[in-house]
OpenMM code with the backbone's topology and positions (N, CA, C; nanometers):
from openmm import Vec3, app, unit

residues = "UNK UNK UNK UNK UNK UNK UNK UNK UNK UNK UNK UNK UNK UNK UNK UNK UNK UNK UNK UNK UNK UNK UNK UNK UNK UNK UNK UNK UNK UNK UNK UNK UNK UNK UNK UNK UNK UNK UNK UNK UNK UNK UNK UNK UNK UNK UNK UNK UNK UNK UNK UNK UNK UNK UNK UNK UNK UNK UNK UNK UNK UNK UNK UNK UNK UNK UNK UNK UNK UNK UNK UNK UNK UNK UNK UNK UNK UNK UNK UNK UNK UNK UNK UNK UNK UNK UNK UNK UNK UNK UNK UNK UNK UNK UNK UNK UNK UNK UNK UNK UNK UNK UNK UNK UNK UNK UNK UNK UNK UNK UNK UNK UNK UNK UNK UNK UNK UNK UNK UNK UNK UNK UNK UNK UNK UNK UNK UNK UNK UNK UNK UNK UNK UNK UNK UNK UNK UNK UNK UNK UNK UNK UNK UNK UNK UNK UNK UNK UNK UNK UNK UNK UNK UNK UNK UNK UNK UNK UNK UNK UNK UNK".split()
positions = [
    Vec3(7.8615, -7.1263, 4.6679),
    Vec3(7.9707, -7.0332, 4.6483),
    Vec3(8.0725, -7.0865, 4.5458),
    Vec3(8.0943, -7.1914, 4.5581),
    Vec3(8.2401, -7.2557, 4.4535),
    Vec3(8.1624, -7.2893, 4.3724),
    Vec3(8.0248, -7.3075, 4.3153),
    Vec3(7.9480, -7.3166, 4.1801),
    Vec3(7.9188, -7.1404, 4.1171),
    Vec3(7.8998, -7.0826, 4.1815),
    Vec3(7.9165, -6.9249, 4.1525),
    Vec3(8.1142, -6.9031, 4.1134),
    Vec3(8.1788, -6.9403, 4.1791),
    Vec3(8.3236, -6.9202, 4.1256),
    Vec3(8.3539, -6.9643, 4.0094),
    Vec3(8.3116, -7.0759, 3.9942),
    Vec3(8.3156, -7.1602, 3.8490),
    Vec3(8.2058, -7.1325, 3.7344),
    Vec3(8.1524, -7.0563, 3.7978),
    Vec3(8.0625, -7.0679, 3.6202),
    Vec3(8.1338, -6.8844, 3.6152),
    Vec3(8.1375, -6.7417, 3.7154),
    Vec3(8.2221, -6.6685, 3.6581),
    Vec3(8.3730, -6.7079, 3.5905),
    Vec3(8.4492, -6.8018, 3.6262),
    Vec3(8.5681, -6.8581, 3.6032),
    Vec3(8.5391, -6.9115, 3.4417),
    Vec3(8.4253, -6.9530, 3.4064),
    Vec3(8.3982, -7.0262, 3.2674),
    Vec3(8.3869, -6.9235, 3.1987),
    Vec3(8.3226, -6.8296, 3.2353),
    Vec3(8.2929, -6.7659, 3.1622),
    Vec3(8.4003, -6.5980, 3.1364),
    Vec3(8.5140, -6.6274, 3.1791),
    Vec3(8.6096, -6.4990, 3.1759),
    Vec3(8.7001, -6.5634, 3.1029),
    Vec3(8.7167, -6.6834, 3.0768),
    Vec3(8.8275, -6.7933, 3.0383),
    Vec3(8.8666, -6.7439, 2.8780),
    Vec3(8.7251, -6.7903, 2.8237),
    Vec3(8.7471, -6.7427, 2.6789),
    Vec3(8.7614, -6.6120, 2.6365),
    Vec3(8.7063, -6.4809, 2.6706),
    Vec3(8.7719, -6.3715, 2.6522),
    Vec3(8.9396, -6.3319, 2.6343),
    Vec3(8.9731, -6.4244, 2.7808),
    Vec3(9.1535, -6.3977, 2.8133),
    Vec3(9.2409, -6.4717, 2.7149),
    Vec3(9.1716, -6.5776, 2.7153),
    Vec3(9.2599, -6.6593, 2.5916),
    Vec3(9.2311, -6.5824, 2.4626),
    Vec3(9.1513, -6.5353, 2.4368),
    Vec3(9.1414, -6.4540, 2.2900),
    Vec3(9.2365, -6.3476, 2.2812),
    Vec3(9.2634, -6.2654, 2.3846),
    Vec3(9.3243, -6.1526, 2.4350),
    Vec3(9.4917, -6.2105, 2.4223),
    Vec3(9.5050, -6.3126, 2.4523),
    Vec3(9.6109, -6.3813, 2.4729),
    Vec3(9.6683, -6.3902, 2.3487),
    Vec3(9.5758, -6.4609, 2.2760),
    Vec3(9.6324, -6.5067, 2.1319),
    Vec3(9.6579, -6.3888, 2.0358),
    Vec3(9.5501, -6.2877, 2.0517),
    Vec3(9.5995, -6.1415, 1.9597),
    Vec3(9.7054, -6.0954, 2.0031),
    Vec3(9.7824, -6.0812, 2.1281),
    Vec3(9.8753, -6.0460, 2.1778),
    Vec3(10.0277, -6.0986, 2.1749),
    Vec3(10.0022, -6.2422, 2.1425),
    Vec3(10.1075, -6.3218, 2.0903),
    Vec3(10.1046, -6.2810, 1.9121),
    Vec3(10.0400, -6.2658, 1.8552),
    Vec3(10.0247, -6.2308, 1.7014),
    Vec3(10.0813, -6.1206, 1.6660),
    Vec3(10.0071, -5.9940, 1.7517),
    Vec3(10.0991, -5.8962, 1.7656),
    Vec3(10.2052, -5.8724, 1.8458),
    Vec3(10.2832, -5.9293, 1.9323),
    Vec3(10.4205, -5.9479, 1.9351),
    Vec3(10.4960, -6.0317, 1.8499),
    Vec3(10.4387, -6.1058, 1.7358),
    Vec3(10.4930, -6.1737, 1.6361),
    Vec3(10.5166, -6.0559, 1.4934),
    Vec3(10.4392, -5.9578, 1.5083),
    Vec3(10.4720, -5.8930, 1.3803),
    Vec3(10.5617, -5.7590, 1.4683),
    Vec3(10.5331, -5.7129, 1.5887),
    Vec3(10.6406, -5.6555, 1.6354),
    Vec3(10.7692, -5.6501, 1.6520),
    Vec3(10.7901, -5.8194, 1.6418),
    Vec3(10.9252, -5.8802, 1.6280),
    Vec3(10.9607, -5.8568, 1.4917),
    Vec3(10.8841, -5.9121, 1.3686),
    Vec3(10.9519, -5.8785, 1.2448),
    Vec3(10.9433, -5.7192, 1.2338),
    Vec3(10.9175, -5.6516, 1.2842),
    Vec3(10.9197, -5.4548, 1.2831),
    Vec3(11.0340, -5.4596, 1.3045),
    Vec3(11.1238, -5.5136, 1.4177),
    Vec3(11.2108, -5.4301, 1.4788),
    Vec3(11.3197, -5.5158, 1.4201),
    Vec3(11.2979, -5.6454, 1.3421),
    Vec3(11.4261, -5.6827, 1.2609),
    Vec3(11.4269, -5.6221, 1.1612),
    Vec3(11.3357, -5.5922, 1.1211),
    Vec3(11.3132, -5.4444, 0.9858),
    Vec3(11.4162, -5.3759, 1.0056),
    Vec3(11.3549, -5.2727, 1.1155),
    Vec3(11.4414, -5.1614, 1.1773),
    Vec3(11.5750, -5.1860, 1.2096),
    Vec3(11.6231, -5.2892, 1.2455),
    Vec3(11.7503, -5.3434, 1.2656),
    Vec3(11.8395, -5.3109, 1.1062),
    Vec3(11.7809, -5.4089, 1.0211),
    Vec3(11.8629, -5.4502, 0.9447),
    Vec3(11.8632, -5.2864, 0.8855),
    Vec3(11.7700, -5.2288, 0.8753),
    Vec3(11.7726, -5.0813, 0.7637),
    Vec3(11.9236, -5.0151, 0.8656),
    Vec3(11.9253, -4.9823, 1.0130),
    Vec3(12.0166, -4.9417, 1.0312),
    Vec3(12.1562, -4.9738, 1.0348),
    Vec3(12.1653, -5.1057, 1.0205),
    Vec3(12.2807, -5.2262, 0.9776),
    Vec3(12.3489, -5.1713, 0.8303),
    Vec3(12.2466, -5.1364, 0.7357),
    Vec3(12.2556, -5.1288, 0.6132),
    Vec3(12.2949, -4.9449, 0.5707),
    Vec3(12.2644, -4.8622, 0.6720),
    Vec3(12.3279, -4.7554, 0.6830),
    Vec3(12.4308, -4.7251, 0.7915),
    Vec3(12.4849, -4.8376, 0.8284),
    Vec3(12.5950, -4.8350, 0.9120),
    Vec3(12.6676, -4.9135, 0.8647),
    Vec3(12.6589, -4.9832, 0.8201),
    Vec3(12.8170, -5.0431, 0.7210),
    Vec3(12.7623, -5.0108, 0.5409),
    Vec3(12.7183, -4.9379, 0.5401),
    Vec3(12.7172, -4.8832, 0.3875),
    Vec3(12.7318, -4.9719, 0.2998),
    Vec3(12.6330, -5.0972, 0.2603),
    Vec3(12.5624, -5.1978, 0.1769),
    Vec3(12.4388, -5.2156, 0.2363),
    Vec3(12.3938, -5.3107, 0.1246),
    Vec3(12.2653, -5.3536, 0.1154),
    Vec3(12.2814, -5.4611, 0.2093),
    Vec3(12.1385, -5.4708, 0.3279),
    Vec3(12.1540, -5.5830, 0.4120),
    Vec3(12.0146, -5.6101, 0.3611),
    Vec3(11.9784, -5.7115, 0.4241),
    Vec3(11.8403, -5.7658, 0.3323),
    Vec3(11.8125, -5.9020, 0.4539),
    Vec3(11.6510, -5.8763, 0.4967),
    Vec3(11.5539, -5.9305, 0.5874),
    Vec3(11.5278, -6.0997, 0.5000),
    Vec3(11.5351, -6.1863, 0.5091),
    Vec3(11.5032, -6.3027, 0.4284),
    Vec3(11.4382, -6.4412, 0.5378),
    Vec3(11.2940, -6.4582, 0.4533),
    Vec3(11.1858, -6.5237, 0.5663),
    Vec3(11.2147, -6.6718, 0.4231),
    Vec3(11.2299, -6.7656, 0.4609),
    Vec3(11.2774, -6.9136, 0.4467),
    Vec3(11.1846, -7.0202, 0.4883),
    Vec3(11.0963, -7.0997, 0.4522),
    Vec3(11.0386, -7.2498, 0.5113),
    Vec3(10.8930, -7.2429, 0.4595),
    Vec3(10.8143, -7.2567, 0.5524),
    Vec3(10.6655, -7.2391, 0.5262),
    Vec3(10.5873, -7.1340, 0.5901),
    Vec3(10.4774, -7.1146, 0.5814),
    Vec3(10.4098, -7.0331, 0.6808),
    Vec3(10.3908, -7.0292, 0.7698),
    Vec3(10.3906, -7.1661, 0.8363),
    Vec3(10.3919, -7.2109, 0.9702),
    Vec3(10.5150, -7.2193, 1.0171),
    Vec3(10.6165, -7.2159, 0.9758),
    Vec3(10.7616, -7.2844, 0.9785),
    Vec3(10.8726, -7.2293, 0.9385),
    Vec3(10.8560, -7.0548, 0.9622),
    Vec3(10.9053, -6.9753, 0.9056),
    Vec3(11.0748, -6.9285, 0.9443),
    Vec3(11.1679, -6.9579, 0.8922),
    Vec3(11.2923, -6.8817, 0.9906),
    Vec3(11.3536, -6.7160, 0.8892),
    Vec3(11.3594, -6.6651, 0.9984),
    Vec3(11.3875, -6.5359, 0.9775),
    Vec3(11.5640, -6.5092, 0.9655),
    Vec3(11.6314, -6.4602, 0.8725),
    Vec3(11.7536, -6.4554, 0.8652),
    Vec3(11.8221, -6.3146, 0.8189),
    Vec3(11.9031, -6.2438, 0.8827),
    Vec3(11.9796, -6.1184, 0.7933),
    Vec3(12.1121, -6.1620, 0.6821),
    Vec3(12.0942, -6.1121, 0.6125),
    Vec3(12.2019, -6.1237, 0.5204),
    Vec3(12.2598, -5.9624, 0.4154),
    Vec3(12.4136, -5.9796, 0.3946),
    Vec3(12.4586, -5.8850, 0.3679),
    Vec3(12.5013, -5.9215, 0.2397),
    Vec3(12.4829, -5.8062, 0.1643),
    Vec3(12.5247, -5.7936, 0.0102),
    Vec3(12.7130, -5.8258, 0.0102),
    Vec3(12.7510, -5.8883, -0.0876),
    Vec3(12.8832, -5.9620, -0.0670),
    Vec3(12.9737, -5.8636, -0.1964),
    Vec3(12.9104, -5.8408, -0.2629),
    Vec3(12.9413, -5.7736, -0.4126),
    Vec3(12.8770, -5.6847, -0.4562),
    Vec3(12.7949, -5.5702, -0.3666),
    Vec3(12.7820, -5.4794, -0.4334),
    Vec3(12.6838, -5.4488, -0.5449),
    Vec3(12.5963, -5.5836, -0.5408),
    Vec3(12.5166, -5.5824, -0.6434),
    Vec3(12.3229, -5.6032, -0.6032),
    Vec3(12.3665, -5.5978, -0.4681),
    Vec3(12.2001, -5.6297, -0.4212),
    Vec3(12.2077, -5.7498, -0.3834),
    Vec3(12.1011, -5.7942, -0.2441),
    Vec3(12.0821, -5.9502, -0.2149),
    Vec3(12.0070, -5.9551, -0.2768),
    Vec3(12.0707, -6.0731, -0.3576),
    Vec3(12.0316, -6.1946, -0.4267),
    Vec3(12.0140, -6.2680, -0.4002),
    Vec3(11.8839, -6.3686, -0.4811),
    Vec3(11.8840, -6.5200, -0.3998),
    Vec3(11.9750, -6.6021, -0.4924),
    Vec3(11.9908, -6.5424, -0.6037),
    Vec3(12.0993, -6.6495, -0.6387),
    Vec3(12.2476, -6.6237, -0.5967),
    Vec3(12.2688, -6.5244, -0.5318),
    Vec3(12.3850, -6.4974, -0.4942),
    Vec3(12.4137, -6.5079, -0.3415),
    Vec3(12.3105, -6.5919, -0.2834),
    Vec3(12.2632, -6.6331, -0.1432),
    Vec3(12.3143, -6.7467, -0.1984),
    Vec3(12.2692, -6.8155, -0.2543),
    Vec3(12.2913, -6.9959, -0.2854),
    Vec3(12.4286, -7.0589, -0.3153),
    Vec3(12.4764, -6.9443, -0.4089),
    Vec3(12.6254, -6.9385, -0.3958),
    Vec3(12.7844, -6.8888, -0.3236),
    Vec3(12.7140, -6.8241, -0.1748),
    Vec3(12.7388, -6.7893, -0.0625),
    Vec3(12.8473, -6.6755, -0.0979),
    Vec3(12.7699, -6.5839, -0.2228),
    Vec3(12.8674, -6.4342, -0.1979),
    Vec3(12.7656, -6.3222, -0.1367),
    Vec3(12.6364, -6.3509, -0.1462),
    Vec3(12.5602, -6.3041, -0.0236),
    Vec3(12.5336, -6.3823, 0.1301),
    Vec3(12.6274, -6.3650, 0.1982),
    Vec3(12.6658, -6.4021, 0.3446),
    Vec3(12.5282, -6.3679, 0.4661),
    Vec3(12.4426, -6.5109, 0.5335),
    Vec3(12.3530, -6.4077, 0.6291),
    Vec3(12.4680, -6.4233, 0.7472),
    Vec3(12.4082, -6.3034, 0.8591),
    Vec3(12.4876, -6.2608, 0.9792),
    Vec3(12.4149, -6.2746, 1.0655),
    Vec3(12.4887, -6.3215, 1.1841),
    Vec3(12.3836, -6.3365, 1.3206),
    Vec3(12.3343, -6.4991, 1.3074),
    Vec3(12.2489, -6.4741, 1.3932),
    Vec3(12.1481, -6.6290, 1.4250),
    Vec3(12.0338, -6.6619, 1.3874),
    Vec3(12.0224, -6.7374, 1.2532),
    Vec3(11.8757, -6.7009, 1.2228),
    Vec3(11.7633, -6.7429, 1.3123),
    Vec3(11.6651, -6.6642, 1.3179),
    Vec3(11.5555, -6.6952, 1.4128),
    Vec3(11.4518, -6.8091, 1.3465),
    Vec3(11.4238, -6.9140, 1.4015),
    Vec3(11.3332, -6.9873, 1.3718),
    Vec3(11.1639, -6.9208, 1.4751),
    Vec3(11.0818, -6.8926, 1.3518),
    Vec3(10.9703, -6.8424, 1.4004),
    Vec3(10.8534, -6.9069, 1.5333),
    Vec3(10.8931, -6.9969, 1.4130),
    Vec3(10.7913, -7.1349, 1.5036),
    Vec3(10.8290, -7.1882, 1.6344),
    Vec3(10.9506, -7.1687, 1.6368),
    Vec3(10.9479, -7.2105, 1.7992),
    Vec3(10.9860, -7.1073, 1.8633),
    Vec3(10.9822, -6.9718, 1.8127),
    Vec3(10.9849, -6.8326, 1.9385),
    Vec3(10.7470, -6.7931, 1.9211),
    Vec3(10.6778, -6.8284, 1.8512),
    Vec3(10.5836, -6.7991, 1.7789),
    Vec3(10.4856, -6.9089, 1.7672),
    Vec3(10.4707, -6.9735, 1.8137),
    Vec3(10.3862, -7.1161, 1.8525),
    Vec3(10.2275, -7.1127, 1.7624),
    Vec3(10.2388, -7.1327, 1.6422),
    Vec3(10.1082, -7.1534, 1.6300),
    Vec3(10.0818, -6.9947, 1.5039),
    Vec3(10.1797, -6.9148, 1.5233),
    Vec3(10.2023, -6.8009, 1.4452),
    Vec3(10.2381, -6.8305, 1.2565),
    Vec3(10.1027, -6.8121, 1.1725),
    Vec3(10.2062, -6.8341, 1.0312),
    Vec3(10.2438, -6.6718, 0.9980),
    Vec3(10.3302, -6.6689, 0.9081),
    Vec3(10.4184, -6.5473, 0.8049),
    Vec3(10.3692, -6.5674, 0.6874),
    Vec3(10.2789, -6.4972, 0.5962),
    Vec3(10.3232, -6.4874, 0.4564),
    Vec3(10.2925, -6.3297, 0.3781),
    Vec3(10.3171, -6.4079, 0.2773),
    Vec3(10.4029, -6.4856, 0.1616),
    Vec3(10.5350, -6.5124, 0.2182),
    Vec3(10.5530, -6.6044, 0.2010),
    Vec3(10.7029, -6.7301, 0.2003),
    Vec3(10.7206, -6.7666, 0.0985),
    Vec3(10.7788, -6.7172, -0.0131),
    Vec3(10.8549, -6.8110, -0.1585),
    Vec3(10.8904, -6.9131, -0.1277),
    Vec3(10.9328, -7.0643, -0.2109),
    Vec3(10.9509, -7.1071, -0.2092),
    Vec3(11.1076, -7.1093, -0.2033),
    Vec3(11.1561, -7.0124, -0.2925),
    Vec3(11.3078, -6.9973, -0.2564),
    Vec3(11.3491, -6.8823, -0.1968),
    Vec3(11.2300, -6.8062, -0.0877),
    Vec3(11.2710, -6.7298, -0.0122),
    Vec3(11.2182, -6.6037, 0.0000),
    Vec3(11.1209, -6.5231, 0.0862),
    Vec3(11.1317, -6.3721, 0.0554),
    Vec3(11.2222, -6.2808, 0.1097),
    Vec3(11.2480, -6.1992, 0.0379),
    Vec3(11.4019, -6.1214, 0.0884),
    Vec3(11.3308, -5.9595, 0.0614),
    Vec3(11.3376, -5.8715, 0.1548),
    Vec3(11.3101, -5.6976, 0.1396),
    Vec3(11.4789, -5.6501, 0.2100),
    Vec3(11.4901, -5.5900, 0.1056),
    Vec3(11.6091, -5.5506, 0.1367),
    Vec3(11.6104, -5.3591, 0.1371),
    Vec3(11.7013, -5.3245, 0.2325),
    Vec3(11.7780, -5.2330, 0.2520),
    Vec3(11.8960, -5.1420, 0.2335),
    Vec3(11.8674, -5.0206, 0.1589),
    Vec3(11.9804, -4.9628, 0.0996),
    Vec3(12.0737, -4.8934, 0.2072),
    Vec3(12.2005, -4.8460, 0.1559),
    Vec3(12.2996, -4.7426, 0.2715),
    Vec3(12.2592, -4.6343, 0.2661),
    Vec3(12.1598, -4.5949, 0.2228),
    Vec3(12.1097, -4.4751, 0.2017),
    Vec3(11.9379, -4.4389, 0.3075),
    Vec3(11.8958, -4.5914, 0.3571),
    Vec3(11.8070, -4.5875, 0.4475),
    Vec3(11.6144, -4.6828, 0.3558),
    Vec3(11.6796, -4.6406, 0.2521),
    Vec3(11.5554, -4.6766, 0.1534),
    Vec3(11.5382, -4.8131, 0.1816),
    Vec3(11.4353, -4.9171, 0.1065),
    Vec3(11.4156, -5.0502, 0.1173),
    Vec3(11.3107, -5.0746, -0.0542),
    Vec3(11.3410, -5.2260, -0.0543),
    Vec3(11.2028, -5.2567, -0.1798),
    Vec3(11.1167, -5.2496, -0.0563),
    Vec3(11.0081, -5.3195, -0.1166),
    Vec3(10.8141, -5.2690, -0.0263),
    Vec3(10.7812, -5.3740, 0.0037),
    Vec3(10.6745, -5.4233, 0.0218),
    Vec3(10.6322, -5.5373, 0.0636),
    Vec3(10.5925, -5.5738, 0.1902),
    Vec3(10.4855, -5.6511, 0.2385),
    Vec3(10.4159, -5.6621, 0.3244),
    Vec3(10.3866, -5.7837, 0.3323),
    Vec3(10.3963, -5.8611, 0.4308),
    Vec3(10.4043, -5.9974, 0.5503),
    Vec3(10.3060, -5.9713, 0.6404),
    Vec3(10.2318, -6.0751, 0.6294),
    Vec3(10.0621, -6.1053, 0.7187),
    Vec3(10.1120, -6.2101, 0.8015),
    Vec3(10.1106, -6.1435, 0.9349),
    Vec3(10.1360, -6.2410, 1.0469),
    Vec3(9.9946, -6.2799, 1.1301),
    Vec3(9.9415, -6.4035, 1.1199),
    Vec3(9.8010, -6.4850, 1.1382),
    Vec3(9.8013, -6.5258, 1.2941),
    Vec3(9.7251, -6.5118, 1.3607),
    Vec3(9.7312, -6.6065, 1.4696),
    Vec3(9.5989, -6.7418, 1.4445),
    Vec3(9.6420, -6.7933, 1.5500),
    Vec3(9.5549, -6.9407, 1.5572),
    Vec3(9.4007, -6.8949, 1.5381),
    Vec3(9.3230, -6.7985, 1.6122),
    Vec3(9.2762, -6.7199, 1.6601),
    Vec3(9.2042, -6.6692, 1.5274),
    Vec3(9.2531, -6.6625, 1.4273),
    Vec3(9.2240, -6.5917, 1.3321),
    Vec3(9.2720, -6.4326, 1.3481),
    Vec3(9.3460, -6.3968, 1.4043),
    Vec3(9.3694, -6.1996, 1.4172),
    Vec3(9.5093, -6.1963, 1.3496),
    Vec3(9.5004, -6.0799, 1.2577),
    Vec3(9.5684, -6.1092, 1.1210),
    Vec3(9.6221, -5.9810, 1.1307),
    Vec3(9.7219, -5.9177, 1.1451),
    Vec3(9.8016, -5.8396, 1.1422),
    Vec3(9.9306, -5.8578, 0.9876),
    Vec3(9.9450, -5.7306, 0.9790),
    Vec3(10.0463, -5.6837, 0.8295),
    Vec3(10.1662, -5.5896, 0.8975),
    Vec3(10.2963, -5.6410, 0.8371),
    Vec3(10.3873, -5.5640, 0.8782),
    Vec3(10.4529, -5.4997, 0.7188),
    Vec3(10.3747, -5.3946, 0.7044),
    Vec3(10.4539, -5.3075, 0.5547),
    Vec3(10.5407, -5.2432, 0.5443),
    Vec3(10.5861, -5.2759, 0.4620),
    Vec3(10.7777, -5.1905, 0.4766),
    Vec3(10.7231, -5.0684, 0.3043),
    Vec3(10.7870, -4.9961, 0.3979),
    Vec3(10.7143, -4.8636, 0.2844),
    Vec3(10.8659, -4.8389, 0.1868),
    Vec3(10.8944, -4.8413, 0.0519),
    Vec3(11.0752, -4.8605, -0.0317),
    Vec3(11.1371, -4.6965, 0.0088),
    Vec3(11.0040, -4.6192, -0.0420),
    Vec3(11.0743, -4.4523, -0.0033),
    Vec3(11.1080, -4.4076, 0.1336),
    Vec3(11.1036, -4.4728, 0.2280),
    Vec3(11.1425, -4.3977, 0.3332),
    Vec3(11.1613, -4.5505, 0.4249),
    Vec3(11.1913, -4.6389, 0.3572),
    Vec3(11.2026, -4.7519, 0.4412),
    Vec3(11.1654, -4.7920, 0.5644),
    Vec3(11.0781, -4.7131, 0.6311),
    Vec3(10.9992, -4.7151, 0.7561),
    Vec3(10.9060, -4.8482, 0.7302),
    Vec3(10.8733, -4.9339, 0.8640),
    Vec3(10.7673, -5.0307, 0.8700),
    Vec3(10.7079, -5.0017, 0.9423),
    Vec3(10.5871, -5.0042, 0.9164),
    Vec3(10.4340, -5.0296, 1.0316),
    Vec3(10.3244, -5.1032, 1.0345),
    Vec3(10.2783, -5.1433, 1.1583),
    Vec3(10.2132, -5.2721, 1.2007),
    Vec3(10.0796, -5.1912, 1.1604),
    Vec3(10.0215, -5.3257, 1.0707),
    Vec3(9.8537, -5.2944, 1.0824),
    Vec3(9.7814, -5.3934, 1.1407),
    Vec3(9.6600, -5.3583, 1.1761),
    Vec3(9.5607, -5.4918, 1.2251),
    Vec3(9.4626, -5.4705, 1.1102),
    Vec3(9.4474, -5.6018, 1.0660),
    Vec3(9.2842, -5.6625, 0.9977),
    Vec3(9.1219, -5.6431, 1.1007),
    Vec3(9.0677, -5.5543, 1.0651),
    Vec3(8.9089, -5.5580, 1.1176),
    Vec3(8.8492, -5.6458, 1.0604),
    Vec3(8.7799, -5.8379, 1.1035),
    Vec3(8.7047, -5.8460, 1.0531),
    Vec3(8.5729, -5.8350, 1.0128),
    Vec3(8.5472, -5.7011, 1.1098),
    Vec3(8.3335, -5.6899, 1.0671),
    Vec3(8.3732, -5.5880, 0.9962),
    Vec3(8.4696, -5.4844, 0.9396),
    Vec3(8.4487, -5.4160, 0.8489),
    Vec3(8.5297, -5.4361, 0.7119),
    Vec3(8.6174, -5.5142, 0.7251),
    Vec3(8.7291, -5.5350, 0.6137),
    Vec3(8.8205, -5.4911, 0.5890),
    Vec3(8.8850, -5.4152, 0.6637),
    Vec3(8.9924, -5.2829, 0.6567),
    Vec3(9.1004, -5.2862, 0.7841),
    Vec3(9.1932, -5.2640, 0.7000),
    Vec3(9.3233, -5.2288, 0.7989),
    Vec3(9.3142, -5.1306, 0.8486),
    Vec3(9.3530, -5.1010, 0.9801),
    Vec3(9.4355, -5.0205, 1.0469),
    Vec3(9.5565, -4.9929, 1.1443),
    Vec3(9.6296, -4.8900, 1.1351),
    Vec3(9.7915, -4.8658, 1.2370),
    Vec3(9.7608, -4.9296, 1.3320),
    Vec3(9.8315, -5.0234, 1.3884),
    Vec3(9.8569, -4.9929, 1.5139),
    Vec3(9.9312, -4.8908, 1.5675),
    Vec3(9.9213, -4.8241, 1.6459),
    Vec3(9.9949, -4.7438, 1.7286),
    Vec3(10.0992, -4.8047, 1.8642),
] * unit.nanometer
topology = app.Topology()
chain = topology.addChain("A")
for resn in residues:
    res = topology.addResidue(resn, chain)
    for name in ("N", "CA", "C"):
        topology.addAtom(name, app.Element.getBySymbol(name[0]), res)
């Protein structure tokens, strides 16, 4: 009986942990969705440009909001010289995200920013798990909406999550 428990027990193990790890991946790009969504309504509620900015490595990613200081768009050079101000607490990825990379990560920063008008630039961030399950969070510029895709790998193609 406890050799019948243990070999079903071996054998349900690896399924759950797989299940596990896509699920942490996609609550990793769910999280950058809804700082999306945050900052776009930030940015039509105090009427400037607020702007999403991912900082470090892929593995090592911290997530930060920042607000246009002058009227001219976040800038990274106007980040460095602190008339683009970030707000809040920046999130360090890696230790809410264990094992989770982000990219593209510039070296001096990727920033998608948000108009007062609701719009955004575009761009899309591939959030990886350990696991290999590869999810995209695309920020669309005309209607500044983001949505989560998943990577199929036996066919090659994205699709919504819902």
């Amino acid at each position: 009986m406890v050799t019948l428990v243990g070999l079903i027990a071996a054998a349900t193990v690896p399924p759950v942990a797989a299940a596990l790890e896509r699920s942490r991946t996609l609550a990793a790009a769910r999280f950058l969705q809804s700082r999306m969504m945050l900052a776009r309504a930030q940015a039509v509620s105090r009427g400037a440009v607020v702007a999403i900015r991912l900082t470090g490595a892929p593995g090592h990613t911290t997530l930060s909001t920042v607000l246009d200081g002058n009227r001219n768009g976040v800038l990274q050079v106007d980040i460095a010289v602190g008339i683009d101000l970030p707000t809040g607490t920046p999130a360090a990825l890696a230790d809410l995200f264990r094992g989770i990379t982000f990219s593209p990560v510039a070296a001096g920063g990727t920033v998608l920013s948000f108009s007062p008008v609701g719009t955004s630039s575009s761009g899309t961030i591939t959030v990886e798990g350990r696991d290999g399950a590869r999810f995209a969070v695309r920020l669309l510029g005309a209607t500044g909406r983001a949505r989560v895709l998943r990577y199929d790998w036996a066919d090659g193609s994205w699709s919504e999550v819902l």
